[in-house]
DRENDODO-198125 format. One line per field, with one value per atom (N, C-alpha, C): residue in three letters; atom name; x, y, z. Coordinates in steps of 0.1 Angstrom, whole numbers. Example, Ala and Ser with C-alpha at 12.3 -4.5 7.8 and 13.67 -1.06 7.14 Angstrom:
2
type: ALA ALA ALA SER SER SER .
atom: N CA C N CA C .
xx: 132 123 132 128 137 129 .
yy: -57 -45 -33 -22 -11 0 .
zz: 78 78 78 71 71 79 .
This chain:
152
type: UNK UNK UNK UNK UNK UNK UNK UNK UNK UNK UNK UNK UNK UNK UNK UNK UNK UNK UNK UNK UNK UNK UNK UNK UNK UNK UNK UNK UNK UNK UNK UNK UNK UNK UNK UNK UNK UNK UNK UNK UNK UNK UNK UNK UNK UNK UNK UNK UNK UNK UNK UNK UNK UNK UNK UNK UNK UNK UNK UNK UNK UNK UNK UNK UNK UNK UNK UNK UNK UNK UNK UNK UNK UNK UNK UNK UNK UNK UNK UNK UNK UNK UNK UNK UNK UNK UNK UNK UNK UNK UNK UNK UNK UNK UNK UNK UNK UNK UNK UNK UNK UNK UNK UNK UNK UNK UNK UNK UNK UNK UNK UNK UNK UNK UNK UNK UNK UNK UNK UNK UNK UNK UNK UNK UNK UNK UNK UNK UNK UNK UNK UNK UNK UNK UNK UNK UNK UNK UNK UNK UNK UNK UNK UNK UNK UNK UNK UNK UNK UNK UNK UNK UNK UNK UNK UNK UNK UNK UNK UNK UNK UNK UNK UNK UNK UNK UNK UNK UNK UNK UNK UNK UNK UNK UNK UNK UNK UNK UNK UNK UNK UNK UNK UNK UNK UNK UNK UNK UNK UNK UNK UNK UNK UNK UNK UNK UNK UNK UNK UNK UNK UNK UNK UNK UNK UNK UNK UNK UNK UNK UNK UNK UNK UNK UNK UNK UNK UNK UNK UNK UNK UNK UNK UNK UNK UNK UNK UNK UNK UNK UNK UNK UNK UNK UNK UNK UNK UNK UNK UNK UNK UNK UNK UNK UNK UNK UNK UNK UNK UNK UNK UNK UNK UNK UNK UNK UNK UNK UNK UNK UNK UNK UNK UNK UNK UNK UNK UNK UNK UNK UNK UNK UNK UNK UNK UNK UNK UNK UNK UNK UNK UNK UNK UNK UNK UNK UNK UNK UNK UNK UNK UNK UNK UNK UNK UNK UNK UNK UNK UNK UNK UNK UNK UNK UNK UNK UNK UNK UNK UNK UNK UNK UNK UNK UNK UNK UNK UNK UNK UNK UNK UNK UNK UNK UNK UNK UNK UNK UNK UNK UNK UNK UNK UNK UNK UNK UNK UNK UNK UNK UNK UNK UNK UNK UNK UNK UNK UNK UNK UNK UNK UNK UNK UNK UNK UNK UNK UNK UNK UNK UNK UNK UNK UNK UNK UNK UNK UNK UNK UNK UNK UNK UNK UNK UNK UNK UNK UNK UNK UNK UNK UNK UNK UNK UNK UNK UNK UNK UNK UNK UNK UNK UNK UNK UNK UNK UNK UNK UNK UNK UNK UNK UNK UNK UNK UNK UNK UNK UNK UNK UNK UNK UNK UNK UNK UNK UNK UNK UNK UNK UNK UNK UNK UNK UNK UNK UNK UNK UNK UNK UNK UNK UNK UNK UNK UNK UNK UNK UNK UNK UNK UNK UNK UNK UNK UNK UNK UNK UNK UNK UNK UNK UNK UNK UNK UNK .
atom: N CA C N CA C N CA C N CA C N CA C N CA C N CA C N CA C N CA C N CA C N CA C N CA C N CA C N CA C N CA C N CA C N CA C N CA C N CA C N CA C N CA C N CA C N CA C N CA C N CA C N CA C N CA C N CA C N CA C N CA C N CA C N CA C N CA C N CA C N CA C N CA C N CA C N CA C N CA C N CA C N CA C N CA C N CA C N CA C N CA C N CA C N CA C N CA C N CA C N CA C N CA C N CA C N CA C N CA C N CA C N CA C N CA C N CA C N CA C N CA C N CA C N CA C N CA C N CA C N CA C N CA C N CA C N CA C N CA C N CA C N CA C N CA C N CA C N CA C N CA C N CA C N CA C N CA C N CA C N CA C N CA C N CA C N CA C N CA C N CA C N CA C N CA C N CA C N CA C N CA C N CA C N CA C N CA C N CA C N CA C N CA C N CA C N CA C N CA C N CA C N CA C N CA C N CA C N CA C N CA C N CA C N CA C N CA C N CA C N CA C N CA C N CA C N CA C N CA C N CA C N CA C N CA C N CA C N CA C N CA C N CA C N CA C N CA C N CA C N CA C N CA C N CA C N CA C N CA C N CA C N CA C N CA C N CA C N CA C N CA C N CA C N CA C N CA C N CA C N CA C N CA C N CA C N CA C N CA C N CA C N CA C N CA C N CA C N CA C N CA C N CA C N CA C .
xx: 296 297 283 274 264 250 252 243 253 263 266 258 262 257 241 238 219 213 224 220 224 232 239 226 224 209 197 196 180 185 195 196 196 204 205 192 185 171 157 161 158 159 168 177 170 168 166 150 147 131 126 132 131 132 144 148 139 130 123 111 106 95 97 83 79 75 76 68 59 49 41 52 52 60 54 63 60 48 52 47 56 52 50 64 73 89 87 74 70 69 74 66 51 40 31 27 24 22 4 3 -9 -16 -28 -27 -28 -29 -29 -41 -40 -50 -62 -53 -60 -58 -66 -63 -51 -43 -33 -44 -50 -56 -64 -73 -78 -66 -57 -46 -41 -42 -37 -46 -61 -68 -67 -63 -60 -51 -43 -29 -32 -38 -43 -54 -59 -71 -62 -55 -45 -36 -27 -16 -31 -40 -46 -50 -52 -58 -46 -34 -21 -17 -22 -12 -29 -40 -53 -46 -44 -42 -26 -22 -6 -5 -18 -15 -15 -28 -24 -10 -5 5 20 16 27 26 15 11 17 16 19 35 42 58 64 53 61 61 49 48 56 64 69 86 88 101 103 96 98 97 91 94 108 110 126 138 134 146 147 132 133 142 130 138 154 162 174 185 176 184 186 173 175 184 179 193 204 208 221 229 221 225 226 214 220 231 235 247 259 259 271 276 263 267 273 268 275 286 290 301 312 309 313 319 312 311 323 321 329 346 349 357 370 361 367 362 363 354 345 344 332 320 310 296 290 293 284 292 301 311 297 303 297 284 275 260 256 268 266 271 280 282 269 267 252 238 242 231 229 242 247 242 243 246 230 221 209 200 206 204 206 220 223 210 205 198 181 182 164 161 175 174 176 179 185 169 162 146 142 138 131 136 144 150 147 144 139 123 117 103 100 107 104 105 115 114 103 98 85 71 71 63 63 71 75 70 74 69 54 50 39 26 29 24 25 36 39 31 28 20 4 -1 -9 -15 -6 -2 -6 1 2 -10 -14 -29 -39 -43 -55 -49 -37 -35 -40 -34 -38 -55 -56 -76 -81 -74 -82 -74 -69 -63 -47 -42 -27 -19 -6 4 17 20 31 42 54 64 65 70 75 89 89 100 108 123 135 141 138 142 159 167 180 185 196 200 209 213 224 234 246 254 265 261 274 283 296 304 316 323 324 342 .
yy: -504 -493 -488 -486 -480 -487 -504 -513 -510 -516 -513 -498 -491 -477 -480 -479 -484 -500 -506 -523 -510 -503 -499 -487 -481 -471 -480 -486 -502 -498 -507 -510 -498 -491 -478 -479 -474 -466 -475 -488 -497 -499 -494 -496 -487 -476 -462 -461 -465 -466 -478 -489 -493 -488 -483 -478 -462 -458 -450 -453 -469 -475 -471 -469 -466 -477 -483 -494 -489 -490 -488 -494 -483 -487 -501 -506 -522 -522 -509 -507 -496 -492 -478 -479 -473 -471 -462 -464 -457 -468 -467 -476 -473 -479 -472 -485 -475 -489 -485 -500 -499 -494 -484 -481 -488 -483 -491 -498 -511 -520 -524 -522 -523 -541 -548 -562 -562 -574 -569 -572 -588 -586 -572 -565 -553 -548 -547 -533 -539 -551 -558 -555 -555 -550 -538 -527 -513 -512 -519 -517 -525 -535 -537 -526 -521 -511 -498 -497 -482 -483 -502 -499 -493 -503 -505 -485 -480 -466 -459 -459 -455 -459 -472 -476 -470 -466 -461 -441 -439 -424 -423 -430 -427 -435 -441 -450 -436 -430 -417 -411 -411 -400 -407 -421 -434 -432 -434 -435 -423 -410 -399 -395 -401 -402 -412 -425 -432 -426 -417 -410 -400 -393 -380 -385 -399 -404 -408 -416 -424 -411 -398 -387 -383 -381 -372 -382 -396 -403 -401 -404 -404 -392 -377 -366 -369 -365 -368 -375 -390 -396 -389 -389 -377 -366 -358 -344 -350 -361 -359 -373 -376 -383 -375 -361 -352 -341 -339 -329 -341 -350 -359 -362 -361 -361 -350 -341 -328 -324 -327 -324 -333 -347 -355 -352 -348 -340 -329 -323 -311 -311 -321 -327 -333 -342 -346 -361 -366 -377 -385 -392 -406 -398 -399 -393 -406 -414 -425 -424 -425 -423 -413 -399 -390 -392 -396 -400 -410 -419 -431 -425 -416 -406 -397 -390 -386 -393 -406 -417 -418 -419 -425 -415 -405 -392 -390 -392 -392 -398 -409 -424 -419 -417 -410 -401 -390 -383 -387 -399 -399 -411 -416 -427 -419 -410 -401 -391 -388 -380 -396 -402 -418 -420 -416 -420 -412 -396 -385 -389 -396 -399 -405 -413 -429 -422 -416 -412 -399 -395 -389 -398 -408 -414 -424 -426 -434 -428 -410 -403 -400 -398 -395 -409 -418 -430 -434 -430 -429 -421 -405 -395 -403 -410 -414 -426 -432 -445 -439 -429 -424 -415 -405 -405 -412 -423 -435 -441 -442 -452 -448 -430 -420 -419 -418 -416 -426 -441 -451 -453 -440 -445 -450 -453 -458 -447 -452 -442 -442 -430 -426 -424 -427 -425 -408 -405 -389 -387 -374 -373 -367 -370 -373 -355 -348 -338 -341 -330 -328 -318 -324 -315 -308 -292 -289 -284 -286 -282 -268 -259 -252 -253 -247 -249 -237 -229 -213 -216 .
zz: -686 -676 -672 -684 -681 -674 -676 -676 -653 -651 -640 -628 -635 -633 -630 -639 -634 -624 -623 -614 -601 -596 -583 -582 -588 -585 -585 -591 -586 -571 -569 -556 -547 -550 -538 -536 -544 -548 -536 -538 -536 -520 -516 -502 -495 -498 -497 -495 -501 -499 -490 -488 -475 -465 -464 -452 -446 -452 -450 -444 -442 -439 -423 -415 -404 -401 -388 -382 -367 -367 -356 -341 -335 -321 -313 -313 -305 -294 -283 -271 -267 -253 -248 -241 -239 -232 -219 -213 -197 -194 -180 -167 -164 -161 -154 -144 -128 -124 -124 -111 -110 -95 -95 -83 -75 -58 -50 -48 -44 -43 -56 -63 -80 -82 -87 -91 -104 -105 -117 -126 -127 -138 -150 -137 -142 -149 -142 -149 -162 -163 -173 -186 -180 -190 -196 -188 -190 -198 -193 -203 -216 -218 -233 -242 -234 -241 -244 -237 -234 -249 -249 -260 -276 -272 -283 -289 -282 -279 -288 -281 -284 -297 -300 -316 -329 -322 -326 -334 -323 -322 -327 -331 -339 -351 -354 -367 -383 -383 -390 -397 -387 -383 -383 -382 -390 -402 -414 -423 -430 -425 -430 -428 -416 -417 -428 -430 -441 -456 -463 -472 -469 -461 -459 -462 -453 -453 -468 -474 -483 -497 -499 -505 -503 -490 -491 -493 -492 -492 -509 -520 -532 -535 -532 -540 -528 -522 -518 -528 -526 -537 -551 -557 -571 -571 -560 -561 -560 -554 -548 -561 -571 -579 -594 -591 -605 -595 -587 -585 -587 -581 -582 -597 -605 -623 -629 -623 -625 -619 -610 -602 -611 -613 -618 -635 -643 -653 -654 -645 -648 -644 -636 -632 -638 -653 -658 -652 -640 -634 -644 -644 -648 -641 -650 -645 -635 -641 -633 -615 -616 -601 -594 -598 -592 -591 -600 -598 -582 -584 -577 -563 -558 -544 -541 -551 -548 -549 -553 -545 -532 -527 -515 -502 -506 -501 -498 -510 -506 -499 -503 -491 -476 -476 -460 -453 -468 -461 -455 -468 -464 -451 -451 -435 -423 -422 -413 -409 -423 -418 -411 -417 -412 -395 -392 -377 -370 -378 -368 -368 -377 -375 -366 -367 -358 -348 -340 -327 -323 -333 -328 -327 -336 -337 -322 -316 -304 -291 -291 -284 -281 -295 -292 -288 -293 -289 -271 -263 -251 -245 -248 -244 -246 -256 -259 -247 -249 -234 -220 -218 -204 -199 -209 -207 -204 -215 -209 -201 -194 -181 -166 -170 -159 -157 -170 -168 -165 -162 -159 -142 -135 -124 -117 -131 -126 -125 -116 -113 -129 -124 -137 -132 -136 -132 -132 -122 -119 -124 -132 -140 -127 -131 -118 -118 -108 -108 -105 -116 -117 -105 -98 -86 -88 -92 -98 -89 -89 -75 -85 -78 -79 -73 -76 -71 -75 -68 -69 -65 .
């Protein structure tokens, strides 16, 4: 039971800290075009020096989401594998049960910060994008003003 109990925490543990890994965003989720009467080639260049700029100015701040993710999924996992022992414990329960729900439980938690990373890290790499495209000349997409209708 106990040799079980510890192969299922490797792995959580294991799972968990994966899933915490950050990946540098592919590319930018804006349109930008190119101004008028711009060659594509040129813009083509822009847009290579722009992503490069963008994955430049968010690589940091990747690095410091995967140490931040990969911390709370650890401690997560920990707390939520000593309250589950405890809960488990007092219950009357199998400690290992309870340990192994508050594995689970911690897992939930530290993929769930990792997702809220990723999507700032995505963001900000875009703003990063949209900047050098604008300062080298190209158009940006115009955010779509909302028309609100009342109705009485």
């Amino acid at each position: 039971m106990r040799i079980k109990f510890y192969i299922t925490t490797a792995v959580v543990s294991c799972a968990t800290i994966l899933s915490g890994c950050q990946t540098m965003p592919s590319g930018p989720n804006v349109a930008v075009m190119p101004a008028p009467g711009k060659p594509f080639d040129l813009f083509q260049q822009e847009d290579q020096q722009c992503r490069n700029f963008a994955a430049n100015s968010v690589g940091p701040a990747a690095q410091a989401a995967n140490d931040s993710a990969v911390g709370a999924a650890v401690i997560g996992t920990a707390l939520g594998a000593a309250v589950g022992a405890i809960g488990g414990r007092g219950h009357g329960r199998a400690v290992g049960t309870g340990a192994a729900v508050g594995l689970a439980g911690g897992s939930l938690f530290g993929g769930s910060y990792a997702q809220d990373a990723s999507y700032s890290l995505q963001r900000r790499y875009d703003i990063a994008y949209e900047q050098c495209m604008y300062s080298n000349g190209n158009q940006l997409p115009q955010p779509q003003q909302q028309r609100v209708i009342y109705r009485y």
